[in-house]
C-alpha positions in Angstrom: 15.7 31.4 -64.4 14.8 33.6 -67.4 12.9 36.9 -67.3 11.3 37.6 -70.1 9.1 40.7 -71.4 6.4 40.1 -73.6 6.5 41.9 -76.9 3.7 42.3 -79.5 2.2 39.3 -81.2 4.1 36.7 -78.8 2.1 34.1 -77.0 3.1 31.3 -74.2 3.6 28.4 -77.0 5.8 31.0 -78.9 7.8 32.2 -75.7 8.1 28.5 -74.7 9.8 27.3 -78.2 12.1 30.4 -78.2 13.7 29.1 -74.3 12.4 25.2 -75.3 10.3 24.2 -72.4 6.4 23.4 -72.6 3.9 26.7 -72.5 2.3 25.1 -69.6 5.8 25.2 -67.4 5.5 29.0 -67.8 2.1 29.0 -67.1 2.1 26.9 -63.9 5.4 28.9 -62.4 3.7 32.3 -63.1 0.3 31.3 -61.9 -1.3 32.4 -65.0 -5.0 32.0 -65.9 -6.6 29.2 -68.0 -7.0 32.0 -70.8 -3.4 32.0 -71.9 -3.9 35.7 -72.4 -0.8 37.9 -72.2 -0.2 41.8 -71.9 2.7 43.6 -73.8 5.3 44.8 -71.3 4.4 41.7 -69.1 7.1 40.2 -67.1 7.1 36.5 -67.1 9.7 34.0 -65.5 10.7 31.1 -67.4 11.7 28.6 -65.4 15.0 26.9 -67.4 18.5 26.1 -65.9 20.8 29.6 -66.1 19.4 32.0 -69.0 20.6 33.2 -71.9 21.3 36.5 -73.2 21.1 37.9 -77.3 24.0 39.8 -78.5 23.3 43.6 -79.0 25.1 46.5 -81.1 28.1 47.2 -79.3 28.6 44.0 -76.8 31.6 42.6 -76.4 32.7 39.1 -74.6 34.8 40.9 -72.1 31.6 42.9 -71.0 29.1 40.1 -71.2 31.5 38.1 -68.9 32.3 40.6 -66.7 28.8 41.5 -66.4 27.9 38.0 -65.7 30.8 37.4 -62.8 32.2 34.9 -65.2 35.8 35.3 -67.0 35.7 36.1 -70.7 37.5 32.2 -71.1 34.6 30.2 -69.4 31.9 32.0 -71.5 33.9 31.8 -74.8 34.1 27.6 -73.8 30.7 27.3 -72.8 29.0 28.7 -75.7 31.6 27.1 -77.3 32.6 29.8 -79.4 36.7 31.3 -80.1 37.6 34.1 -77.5 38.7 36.4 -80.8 35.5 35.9 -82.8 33.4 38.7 -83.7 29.9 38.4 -82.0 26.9 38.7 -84.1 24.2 41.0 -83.0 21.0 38.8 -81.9 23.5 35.6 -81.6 22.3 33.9 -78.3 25.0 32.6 -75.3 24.2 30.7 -72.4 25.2 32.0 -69.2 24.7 29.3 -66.4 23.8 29.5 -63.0 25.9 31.4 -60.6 26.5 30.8 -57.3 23.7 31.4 -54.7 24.2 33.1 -51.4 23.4 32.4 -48.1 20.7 35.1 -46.7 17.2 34.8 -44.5 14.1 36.4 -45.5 10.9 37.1 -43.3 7.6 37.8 -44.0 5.0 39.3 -41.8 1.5 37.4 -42.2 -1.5 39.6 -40.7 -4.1 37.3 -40.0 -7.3 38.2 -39.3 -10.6 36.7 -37.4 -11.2 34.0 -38.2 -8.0 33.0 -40.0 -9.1 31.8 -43.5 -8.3 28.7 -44.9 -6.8 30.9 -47.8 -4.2 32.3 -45.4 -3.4 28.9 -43.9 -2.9 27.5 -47.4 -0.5 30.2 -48.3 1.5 29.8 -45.2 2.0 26.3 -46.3 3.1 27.3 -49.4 5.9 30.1 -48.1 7.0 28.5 -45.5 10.0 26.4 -47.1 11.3 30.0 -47.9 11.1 31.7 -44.9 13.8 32.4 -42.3 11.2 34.1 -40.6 7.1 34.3 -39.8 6.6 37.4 -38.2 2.8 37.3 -36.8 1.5 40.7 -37.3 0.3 42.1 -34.1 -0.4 41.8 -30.6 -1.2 45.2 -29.6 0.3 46.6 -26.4 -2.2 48.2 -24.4 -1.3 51.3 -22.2 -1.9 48.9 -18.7 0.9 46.7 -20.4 -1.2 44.2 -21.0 -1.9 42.4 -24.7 -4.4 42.2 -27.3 -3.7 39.0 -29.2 -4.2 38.4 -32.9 -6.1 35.2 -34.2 -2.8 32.7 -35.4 -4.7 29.5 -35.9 -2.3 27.1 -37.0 0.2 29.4 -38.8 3.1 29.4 -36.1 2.7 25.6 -36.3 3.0 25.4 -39.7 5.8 28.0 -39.9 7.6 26.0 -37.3 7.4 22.3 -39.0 8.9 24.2 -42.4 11.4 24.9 -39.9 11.0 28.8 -40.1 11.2 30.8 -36.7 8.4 32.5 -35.1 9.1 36.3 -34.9 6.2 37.7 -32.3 5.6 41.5 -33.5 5.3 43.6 -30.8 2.8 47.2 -32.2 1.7 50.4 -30.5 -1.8 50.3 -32.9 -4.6 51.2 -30.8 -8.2 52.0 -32.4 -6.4 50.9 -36.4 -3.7 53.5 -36.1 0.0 53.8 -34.3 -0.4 56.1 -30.9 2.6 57.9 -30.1 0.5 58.5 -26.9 0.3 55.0 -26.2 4.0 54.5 -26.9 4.8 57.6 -24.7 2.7 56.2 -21.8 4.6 52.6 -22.0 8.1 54.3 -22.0 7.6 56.5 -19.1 6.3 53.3 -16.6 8.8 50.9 -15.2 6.2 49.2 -13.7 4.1 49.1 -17.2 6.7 48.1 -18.7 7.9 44.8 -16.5 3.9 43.8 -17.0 4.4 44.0 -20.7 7.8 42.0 -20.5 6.3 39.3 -18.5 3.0 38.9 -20.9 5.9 38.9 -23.9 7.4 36.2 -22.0 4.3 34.3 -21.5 3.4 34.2 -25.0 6.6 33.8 -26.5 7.0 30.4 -24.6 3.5 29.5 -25.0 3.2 29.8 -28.8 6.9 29.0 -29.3 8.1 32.7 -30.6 11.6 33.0 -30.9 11.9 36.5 -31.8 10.7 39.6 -29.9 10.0 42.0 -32.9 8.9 45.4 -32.2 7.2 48.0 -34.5 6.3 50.7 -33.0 6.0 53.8 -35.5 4.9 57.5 -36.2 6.6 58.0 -32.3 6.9 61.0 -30.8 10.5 62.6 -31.7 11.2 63.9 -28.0 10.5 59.8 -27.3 13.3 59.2 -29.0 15.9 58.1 -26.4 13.3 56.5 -24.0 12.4 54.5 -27.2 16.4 53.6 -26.8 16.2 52.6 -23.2 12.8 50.6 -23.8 14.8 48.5 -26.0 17.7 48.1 -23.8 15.5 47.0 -20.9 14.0 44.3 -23.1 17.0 43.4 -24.3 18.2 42.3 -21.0 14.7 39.9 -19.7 14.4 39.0 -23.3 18.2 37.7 -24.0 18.3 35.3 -20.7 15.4 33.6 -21.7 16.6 32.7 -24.8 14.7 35.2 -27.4 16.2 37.6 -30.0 15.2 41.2 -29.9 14.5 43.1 -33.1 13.0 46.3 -34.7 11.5 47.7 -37.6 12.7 50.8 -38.7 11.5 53.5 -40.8 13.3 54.5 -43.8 15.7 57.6 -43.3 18.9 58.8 -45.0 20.1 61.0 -42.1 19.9 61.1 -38.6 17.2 63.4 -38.3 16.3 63.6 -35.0 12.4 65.6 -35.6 9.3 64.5 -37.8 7.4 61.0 -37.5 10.5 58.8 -38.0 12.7 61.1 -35.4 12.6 59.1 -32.6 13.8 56.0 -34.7 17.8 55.8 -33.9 19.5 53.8 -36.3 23.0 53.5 -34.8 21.3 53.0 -31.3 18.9 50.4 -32.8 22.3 48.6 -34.1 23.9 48.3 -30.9 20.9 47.1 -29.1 19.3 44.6 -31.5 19.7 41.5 -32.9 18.7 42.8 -36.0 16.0 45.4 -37.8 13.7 45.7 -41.0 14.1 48.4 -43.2 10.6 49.6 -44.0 11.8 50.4 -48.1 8.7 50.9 -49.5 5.7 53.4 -49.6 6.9 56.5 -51.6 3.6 55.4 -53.2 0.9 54.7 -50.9 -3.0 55.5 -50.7 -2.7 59.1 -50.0 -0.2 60.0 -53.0 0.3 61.0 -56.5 1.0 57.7 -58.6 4.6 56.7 -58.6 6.9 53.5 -57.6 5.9 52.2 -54.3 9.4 51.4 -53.4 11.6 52.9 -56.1 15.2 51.8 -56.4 17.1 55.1 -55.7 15.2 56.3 -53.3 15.5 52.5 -51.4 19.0 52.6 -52.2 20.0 55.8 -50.3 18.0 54.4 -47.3 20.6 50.9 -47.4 23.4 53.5 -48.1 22.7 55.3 -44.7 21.9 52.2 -42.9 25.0 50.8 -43.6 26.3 53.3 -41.8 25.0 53.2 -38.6 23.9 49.7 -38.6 26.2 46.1 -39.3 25.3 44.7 -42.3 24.5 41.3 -41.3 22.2 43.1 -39.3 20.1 44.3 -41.9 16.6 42.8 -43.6 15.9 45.0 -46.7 11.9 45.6 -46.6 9.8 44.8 -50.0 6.4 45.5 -50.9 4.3 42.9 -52.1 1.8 45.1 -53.6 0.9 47.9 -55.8 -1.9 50.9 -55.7 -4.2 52.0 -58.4 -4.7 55.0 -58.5 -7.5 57.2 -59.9 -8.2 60.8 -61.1 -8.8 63.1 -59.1 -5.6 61.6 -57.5 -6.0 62.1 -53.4 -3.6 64.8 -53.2 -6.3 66.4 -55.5 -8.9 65.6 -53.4 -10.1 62.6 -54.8 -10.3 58.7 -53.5 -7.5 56.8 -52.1 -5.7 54.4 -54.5 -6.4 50.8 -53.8 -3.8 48.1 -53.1 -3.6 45.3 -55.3 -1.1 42.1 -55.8 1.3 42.2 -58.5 -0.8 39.1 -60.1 -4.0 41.4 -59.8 -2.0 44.3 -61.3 -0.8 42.2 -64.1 -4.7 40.7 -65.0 -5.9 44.3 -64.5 -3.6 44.9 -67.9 -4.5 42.0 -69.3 -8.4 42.7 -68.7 -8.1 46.4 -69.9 -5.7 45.3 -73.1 -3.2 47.4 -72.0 0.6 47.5 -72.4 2.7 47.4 -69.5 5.8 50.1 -69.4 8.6 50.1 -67.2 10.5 52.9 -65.5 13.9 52.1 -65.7 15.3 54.7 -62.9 12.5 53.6 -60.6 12.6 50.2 -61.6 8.8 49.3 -61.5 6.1 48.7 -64.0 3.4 50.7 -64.7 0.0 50.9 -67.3 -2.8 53.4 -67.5 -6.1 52.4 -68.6 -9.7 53.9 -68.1 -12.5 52.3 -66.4 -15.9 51.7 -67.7 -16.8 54.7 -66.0 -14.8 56.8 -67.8 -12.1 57.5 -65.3 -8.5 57.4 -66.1 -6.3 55.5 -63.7 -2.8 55.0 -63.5 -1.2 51.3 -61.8 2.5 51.2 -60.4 3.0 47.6 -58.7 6.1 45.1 -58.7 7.1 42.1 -61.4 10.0 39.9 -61.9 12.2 43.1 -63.1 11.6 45.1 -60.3 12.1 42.8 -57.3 15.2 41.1 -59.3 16.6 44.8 -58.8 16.1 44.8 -55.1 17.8 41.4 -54.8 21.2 42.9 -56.8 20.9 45.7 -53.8 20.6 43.3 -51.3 23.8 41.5 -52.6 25.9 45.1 -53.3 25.2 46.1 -49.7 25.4 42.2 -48.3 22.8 42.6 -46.2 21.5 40.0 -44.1 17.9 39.2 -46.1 14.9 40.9 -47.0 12.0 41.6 -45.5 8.4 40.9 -46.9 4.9 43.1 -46.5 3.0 40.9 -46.6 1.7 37.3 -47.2 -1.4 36.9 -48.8 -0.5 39.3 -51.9 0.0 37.2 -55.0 3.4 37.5 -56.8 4.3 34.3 -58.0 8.1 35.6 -59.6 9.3 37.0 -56.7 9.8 33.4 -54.7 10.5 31.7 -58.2 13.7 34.6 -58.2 13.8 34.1 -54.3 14.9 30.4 -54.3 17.0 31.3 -57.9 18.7 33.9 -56.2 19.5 33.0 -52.8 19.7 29.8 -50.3 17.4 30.9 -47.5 19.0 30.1 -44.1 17.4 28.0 -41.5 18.9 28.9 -37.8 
């Protein structure tokens, strides 16, 4: 696969003689409208065998090779070109395919009531790619009892793509995470052996064969009854044949106070099977625009986690989403940005005629445009650039997969570079 960026005065019939494959091809694997219309700055993935790469000022074989994982004698032979030869800047070498590695991925679907027959469409059409379909939530209520989401068909469909069922276990009550409703199930024995059992029911009912709790914005104090919550289920959940596991918020130390205090990494790696690193949200509705997961800041999370937690333990979270966001921004006291899909993102560009830039230390996209109404408003979302950065991280820290928030958000590039990348694991 190919990523390419768009540049001024290029089209799809232009970009497909440059890589020789029809216009359409490109169109079809980026889900692009009828229109044919393009944004500078746009990231498109052109589906070919391998890439290639254009010599710059300054490149040498050596680097190229190195670069690529390749030695500087297989590039040389097949570009078919003398190891000793000068390179010509804007000369174009082939680099083929490199090997893909084994990893899982899961995605967390939130369905809600009824299910609609767009969400059981796109659960079709993830499901070869998943490890994982993590149903998104049945809410524990503090007699121990469960509110169940509306799943339809999805766990069915999940299951005949041969993807496991991950049951997400949440303290929302009334739209929101309750630390007081988390509190209440830690302190009760008796609460909790209700909860177990309904867990247990479901699970072998639905045919969930993960356990998966999220339980967030805890209080700190909680945080080694959240520990012996999780050892308790453990213990009825292992017997009967389940994995246990955990999302986690993202930290870079063990601090102990806060919202994301009670969240033990190193005791969360002992007693699970595995957790989710919730990487994303340094841009959310509530924020100045920026990168909703940018790369450094996601990067010292995996560096701490690695830490504490094995590695083959490990899903690295993504967003699938972006926010734009409008002056007065809500820390000014204006509206909350709204989340879009990285294909709405990319249309908004296209609609508003405007270029698409790219921060390279964050490594995200970004554009500005004003509305009709006159307000200015500034997009940060994901592309092919951005989650191609994410899977490098995931492959320096050999993690065990990444983690998806969440299905029904277009972004076409991110399973074409999913299945390029990686050979998703079925257990």
């Amino acid at each position: 696969m190919q990523i390419h960026v768009v540049r001024k005065g290029q089209s799809l019939y232009s970009i497909g003689k440059q890589y020789g494959i029809g216009w359409k091809e490109i169109a079809d694997a980026n889900e692009l409208g009828d229109s044919g219309d393009l944004a500078v700055g746009q990231a498109l993935v052109v589906p070919i065998v391998g890439s290639y790469y254009w010599i710059e000022p300054g490149d040498t074989l050596y680097e190229i090779a190195r670069r690529e994982n390749m030695t500087i004698t297989e590039l040389a032979n097949i570009n078919k070109i003398p190891i000793s030869a000068p390179l010509k800047v804007g000369e174009r070498l082939y680099i083929p395919p490199g090997p893909k590695t084994l990893k899982q991925s899961l995605l967390y679907v939130e369905p809600r009531t009824p299910v609609t027959q767009v969400m059981i469409d796109e659960t079709e059409k993830r499901a070869d790619a998943l490890t994982y379909l993590a149903m998104f939530s049945y809410e524990v209520r503090r007699d121990g009892t469960l509110k169940e989401p509306s799943i339809a068909n999805l766990t069915t469909i999940a299951a005949n793509a041969g993807a496991l069922n991950a049951m997400v276990i949440s303290n929302l009550e009334d739209f929101a995470f309750s630390a007081g409703l988390a509190h209440d199930i830690f302190v009760s024995r008796g609460v909790q052996d209700l909860l177990f059992t309904e867990i247990l029911r479901v699970a072998q009912q639905v045919g969930y064969k993960d356990i998966h709790f999220d339980f967030e914005l805890l209080f700190p104090e909680d945080r080694a009854l959240y520990n012996a919550f999780l050892k308790r289920a453990r213990d009825r959940f292992h017997p009967a044949g389940l994995t246990l596991s955990t999302a986690l918020a993202p930290k870079v130390s063990d601090v102990k106070t806060g919202i994301y205090g009670a969240h033990d990494y190193k005791a969360h790696g002992e007693i699970v099977d595995f957790v989710s690193l919730m990487t994303y949200e340094w841009g959310y509705t509530y924020s100045e625009p920026q990168a909703v997961s940018p790369l450094p800041q996601v990067e010292q999370v995996v560096k701490y986690a690695v830490q504490e937690i094995p590695r083959n333990k490990i899903f690295l979270g993504q967003n699938l989403y972006g926010y734009d966001w409008q002056k007065p921004y809500p820390t000014q006291g204006g509206l909350p940005a709204r989340a879009l899909s990285p294909k709405q993102a990319t249309e908004l560009a296209i609609r508003e005629k405007e270029a698409i830039s790219y921060d390279v230390i964050a490594q995200a996209p970004y554009f500005t445009y004003i509305s009709q109404d006159g307000i200015q408003h500034e997009v940060w979302f994901e592309d092919a650039r951005s989650i191609q950065a994410k899977f490098d991280l995931l492959k320096k820290y050999d993690l065990r997969g990444i983690m998806y928030w969440k299905l029904g958000l277009a972004f076409p590039q991110n399973w074409l570079l999913l299945e390029d990348n990686f050979k998703i694991e079925k257990l």
